[in-house]
Every structure is written in structure tokens, then in C-alpha cells.
MILUM-718397 format. One line per 8 residues: number of its first residue (from 1); their letters; for each residue x, y, z of N, C-alpha, C, O. Coordinates in Angstrom, 3 decimals. Example, Ala and Ser with C-alpha at 12.3 -4.5 7.8 and 13.67 -1.06 7.14 Angstrom:
2
1	as	13.190,-5.690,7.800,12.300,-4.500,7.800,13.200,-3.300,7.800,14.236,-3.319,8.465  12.850,-2.250,7.080,13.670,-1.060,7.140,12.900,0.030,7.870,13.409,1.138,8.039;
END
This chain:
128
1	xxxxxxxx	0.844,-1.195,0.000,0.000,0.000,0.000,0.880,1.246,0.000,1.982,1.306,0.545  0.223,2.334,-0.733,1.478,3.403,-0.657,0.421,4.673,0.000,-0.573,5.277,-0.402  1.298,4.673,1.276,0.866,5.401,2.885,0.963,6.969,2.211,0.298,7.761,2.879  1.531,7.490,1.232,1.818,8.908,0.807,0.311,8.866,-0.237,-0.163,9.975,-0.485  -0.384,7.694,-0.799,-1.260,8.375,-1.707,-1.899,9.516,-2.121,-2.722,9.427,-1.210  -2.191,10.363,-2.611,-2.431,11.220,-2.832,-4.323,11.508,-2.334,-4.857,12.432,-1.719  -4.919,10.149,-2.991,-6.410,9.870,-2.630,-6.206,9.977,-0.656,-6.930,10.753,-0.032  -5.357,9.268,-0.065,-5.340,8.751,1.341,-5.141,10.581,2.171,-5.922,11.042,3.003;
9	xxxxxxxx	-4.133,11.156,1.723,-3.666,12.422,1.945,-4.937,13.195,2.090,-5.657,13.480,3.046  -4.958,13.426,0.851,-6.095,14.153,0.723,-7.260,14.062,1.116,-7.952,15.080,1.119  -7.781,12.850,1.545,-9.106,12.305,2.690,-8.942,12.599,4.067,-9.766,13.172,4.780  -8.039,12.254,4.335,-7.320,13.114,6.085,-7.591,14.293,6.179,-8.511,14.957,6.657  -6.612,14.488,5.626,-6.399,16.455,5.401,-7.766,17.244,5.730,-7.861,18.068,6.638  -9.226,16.724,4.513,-10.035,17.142,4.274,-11.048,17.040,5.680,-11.636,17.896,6.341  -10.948,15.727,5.765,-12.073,15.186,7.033,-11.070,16.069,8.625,-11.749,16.345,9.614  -9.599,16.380,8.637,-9.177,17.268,9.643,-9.462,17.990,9.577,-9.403,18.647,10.617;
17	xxxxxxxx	-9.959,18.553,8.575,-10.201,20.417,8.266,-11.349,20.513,8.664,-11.506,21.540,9.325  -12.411,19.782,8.543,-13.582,19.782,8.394,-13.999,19.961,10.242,-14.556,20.854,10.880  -13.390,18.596,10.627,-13.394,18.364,12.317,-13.045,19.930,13.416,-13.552,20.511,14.376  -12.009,20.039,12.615,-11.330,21.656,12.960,-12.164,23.295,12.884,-12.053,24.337,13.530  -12.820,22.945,11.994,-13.564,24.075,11.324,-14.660,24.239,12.428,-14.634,25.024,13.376  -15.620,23.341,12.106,-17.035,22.890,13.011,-16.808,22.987,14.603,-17.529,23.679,15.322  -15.655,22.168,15.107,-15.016,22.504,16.562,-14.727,24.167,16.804,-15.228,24.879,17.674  -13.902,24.487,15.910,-13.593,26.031,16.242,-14.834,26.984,15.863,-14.987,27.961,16.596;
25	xxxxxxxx	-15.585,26.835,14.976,-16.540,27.373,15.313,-17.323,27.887,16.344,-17.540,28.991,16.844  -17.891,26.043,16.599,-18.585,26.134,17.957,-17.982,26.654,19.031,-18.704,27.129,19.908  -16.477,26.675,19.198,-16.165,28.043,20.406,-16.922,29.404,19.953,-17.538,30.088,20.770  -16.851,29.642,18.967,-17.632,31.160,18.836,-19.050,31.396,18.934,-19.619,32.323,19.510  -19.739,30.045,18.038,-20.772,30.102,18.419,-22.328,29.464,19.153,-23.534,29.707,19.148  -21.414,28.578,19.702,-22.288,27.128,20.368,-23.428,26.740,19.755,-24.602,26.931,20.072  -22.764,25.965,18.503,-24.261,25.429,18.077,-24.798,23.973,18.570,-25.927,23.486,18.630  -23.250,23.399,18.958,-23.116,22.025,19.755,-22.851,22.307,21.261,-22.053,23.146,21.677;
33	xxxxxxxx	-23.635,21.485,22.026,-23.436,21.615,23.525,-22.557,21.200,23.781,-22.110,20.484,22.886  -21.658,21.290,25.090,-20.298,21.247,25.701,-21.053,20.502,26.821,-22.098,20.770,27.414  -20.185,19.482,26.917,-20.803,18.336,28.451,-19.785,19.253,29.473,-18.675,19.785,29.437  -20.737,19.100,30.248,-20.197,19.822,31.756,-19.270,19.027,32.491,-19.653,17.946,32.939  -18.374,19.327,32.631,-16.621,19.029,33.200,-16.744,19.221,34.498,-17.211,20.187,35.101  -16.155,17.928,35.006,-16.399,17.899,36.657,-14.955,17.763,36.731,-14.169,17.184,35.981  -14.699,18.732,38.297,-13.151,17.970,38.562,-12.373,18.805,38.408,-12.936,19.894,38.298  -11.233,18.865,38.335,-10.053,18.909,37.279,-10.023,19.659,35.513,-9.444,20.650,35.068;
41	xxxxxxxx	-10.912,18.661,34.891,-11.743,19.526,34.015,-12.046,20.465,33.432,-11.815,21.107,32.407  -12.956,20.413,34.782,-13.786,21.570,35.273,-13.040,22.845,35.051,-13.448,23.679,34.243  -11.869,23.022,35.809,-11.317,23.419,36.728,-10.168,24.458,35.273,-9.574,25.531,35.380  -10.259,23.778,34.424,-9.193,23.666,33.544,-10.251,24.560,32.782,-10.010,25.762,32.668  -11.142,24.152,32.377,-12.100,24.639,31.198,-12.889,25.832,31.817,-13.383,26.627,31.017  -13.113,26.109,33.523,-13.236,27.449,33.132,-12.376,28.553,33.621,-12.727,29.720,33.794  -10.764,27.841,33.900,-9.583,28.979,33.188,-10.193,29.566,32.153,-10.800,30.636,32.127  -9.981,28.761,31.268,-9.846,28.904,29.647,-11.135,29.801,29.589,-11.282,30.735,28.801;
49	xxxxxxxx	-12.016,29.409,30.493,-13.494,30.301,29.762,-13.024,31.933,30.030,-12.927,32.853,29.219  -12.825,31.909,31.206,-12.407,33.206,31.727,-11.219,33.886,31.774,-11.044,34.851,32.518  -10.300,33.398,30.945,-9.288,33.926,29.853,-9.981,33.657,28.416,-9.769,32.691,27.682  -10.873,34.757,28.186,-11.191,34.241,27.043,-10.126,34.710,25.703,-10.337,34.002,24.718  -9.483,35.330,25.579,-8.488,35.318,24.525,-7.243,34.385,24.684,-6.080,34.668,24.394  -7.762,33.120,25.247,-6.852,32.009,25.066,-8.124,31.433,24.437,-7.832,30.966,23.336  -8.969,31.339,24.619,-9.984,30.540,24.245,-10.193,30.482,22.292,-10.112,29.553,21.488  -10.406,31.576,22.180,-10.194,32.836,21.088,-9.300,32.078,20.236,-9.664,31.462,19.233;
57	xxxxxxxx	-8.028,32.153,20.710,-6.603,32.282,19.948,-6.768,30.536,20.078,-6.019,30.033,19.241  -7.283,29.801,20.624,-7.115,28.458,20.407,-8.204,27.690,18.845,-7.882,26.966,17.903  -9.610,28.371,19.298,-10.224,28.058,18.397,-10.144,29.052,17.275,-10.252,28.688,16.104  -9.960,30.272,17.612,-9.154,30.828,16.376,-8.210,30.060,15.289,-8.185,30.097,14.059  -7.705,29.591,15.928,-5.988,28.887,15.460,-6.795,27.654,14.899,-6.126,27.488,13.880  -7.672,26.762,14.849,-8.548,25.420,14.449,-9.095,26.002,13.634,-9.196,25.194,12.711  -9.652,27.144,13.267,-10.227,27.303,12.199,-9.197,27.900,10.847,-9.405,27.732,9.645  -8.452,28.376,11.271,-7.319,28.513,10.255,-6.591,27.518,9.892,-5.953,27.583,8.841;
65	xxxxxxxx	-6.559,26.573,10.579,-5.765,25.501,10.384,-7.116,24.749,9.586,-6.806,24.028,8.638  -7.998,24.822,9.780,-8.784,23.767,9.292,-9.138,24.323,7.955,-9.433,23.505,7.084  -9.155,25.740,7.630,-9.375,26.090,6.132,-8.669,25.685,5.563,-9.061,24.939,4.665  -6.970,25.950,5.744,-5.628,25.654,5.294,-5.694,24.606,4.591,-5.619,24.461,3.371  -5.934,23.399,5.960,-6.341,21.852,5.657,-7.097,21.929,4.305,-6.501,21.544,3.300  -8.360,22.397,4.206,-9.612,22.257,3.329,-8.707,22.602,1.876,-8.233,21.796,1.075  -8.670,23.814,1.865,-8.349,24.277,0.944,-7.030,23.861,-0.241,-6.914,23.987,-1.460  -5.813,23.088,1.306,-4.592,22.458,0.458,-3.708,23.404,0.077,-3.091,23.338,-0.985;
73	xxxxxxxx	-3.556,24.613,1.157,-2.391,25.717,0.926,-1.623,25.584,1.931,-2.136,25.197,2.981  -0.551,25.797,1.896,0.266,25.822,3.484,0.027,24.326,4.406,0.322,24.184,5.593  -0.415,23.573,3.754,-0.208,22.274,4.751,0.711,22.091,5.411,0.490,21.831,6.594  1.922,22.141,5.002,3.257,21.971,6.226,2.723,22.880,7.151,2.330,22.414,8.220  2.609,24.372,6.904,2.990,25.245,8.209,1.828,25.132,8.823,1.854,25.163,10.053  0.518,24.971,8.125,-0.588,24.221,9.225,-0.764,23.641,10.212,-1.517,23.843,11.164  0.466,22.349,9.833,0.436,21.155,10.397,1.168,21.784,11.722,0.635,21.599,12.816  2.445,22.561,11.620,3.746,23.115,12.565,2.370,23.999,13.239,2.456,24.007,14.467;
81	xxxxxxxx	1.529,24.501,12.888,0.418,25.469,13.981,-0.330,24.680,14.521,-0.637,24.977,15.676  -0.894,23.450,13.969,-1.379,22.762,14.658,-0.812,21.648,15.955,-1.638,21.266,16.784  0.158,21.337,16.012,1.185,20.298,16.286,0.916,20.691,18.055,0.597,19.651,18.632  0.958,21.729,18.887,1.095,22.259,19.913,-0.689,21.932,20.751,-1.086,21.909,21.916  -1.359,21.721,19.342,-2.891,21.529,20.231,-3.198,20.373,20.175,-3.915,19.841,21.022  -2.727,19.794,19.197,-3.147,18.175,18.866,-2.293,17.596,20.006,-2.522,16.390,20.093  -1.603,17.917,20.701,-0.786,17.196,21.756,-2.017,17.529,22.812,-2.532,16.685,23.545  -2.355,18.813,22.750,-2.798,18.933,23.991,-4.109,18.514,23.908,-4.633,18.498,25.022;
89	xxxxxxxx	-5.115,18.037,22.673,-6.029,17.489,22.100,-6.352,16.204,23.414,-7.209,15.977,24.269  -5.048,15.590,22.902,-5.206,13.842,23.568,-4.828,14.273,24.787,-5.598,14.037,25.718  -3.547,15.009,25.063,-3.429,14.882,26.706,-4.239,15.190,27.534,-4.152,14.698,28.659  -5.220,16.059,27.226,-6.637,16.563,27.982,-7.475,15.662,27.836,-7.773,15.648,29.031  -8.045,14.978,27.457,-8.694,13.444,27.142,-8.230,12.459,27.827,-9.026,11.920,28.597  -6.590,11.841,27.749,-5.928,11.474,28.500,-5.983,10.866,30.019,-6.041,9.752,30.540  -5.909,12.876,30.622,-5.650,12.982,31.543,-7.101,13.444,32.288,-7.154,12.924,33.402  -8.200,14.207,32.015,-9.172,14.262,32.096,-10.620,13.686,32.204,-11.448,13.545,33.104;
97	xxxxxxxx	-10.511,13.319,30.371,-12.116,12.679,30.077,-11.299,12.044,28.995,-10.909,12.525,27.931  -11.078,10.499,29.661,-11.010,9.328,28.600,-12.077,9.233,27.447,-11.767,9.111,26.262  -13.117,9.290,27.829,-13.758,8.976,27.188,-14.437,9.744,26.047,-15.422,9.394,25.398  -13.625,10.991,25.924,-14.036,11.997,24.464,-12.636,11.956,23.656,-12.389,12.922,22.934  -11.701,10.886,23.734,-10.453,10.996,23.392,-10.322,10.921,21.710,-9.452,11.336,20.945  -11.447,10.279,21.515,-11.335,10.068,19.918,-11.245,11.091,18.995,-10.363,10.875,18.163  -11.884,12.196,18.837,-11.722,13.150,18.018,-10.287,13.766,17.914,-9.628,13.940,16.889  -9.976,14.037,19.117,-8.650,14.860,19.652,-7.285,13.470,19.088,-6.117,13.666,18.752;
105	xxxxxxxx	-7.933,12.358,19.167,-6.651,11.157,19.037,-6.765,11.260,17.026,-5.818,10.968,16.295  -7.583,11.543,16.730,-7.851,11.087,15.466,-7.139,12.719,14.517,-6.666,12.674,13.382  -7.234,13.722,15.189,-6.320,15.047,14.415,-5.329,14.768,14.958,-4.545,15.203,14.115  -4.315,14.116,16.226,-3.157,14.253,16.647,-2.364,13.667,15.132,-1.554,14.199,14.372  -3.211,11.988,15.143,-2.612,10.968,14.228,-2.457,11.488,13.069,-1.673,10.846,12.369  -3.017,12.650,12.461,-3.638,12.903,11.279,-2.963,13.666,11.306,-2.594,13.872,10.150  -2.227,14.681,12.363,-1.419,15.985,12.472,0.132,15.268,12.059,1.012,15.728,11.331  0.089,13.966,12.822,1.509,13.305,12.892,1.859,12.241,11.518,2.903,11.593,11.594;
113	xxxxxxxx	1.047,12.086,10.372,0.849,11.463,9.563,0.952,12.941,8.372,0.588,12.593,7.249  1.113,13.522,8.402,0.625,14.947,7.321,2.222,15.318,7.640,3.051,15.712,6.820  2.418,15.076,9.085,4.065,15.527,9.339,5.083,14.985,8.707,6.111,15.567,8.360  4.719,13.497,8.499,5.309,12.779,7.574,5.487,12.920,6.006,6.419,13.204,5.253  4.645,12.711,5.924,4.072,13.516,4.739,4.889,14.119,3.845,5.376,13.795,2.762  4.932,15.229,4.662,5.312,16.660,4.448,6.930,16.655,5.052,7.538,17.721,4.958  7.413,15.847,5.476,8.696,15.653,6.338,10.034,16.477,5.452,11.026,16.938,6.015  9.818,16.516,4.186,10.677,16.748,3.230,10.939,18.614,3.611,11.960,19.295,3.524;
121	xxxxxxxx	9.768,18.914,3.969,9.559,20.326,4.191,10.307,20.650,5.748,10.986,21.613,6.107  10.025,19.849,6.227,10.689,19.872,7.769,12.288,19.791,8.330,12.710,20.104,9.443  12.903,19.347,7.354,14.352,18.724,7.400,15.293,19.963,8.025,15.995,19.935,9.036  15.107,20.869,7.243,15.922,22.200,7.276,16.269,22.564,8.755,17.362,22.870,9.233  14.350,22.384,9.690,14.426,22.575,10.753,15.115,21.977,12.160,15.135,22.341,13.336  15.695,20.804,11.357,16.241,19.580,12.723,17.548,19.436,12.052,18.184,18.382,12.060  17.963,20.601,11.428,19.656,20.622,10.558,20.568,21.293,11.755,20.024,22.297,12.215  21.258,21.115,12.088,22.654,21.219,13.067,23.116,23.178,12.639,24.102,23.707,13.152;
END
């Protein structure tokens, strides 16, 4: 099977952008409900509420990344903007709420698979 296909690429990419878009949205405009975070969580999510220009600049940053994605411009440097949330995607799932881990596990893989990808573009950066 050849893991670089162009069909395979381009189905990721698209269905990340898409995931990205709709998520960052709904920070702006809640069209999907947010399950209420107990705990830790909790605790975490309404930092974030009440810093809201982290909130902002996070789902800000998902929707640019997710046009990028859509559209098929700037994919490397997408991927390098995205790379910092998709970690924190799963580790908040993780460490939090196991059980919403899939979405957040499914752009990390998709962030870290596009990295590959695209690795040719990256080289310069891990040069001595």
C-alpha cells in the first residue's frame, strides 16, 4: 500500500479540516453543547473560559488551520500550527475525560501522519 497516496492524503487532510472548522466554530458560536466538566476539568475549562483570549486564539488557530487543511495551501505550516494543540487534544482526554479521546486522538494521528508527509519540508528545521 502506498501510505503517501495522494487519494489517502487528501481524505485526512479534508475530514481534519472539516473536524477543525465545526469545533472552532462552535467556540464562537455554540451550536453544539459542551458536556459539563467535573473535577479537574472543570477546573481547567473554566480557566480557559475566563481567559477568554486564550480561548479565542485556540479556536481561532482550528479554524485557520482547518481552512488551510480544506483548501490544500500551506499544509506543512498548518500542520507546525497545529502540532502544539493536537498534543494537547489527547493529553486533555488522557488525563481528564477518557472517554471523548477520539476526536482529539484522530487530528493528533492525522497531524503526525501529514508531518510525515510533508517531512521533506521539515528537514531544514532539525539541521545542526
Amino acid at each position: 500500500m502506498d501510505f503517501k497516496n495522494k487519494w489517502l492524503v487528501g481524505t485526512l487532510r479534508s475530514l481534519a479540516g472539516l473536524m477543525l472548522i465545526v469545533f472552532g466554530l462552535n467556540g464562537f458560536l455554540h451550536f453544539m453543547p459542551m458536556p459539563e466538566m467535573a473535577g479537574q476539568a472543570g477546573v481547567l475549562m473554566g480557566a480557559l473560559f475566563s481567559t477568554p483570549y486564550m480561548l479565542w486564539m485556540i479556536k481561532g488557530l482550528e479554524i485557520v488551520v482547518g481552512v488551510m487543511y480544506l483548501l490544500d495551501r500551506w499544509t506543512a505550516f498548518a500542520n507546525l500550527l497545529l502540532a502544539p494543540l493536537s498534543v494537547n487534544f489527547v493529553a486533555f482526554h488522557a488525563v481528564y475525560a477518557l472517554s471523548g479521546i477520539g476526536g482529539g486522538l484522530f487530528i493528533f494521528l492525522v497531524n503526525l501522519y501529514l508531518g510525515w508527509v510533508h517531512w521533506d519540508k521539515y528537514k531544514a528545521i532539525f539541521r545542526n
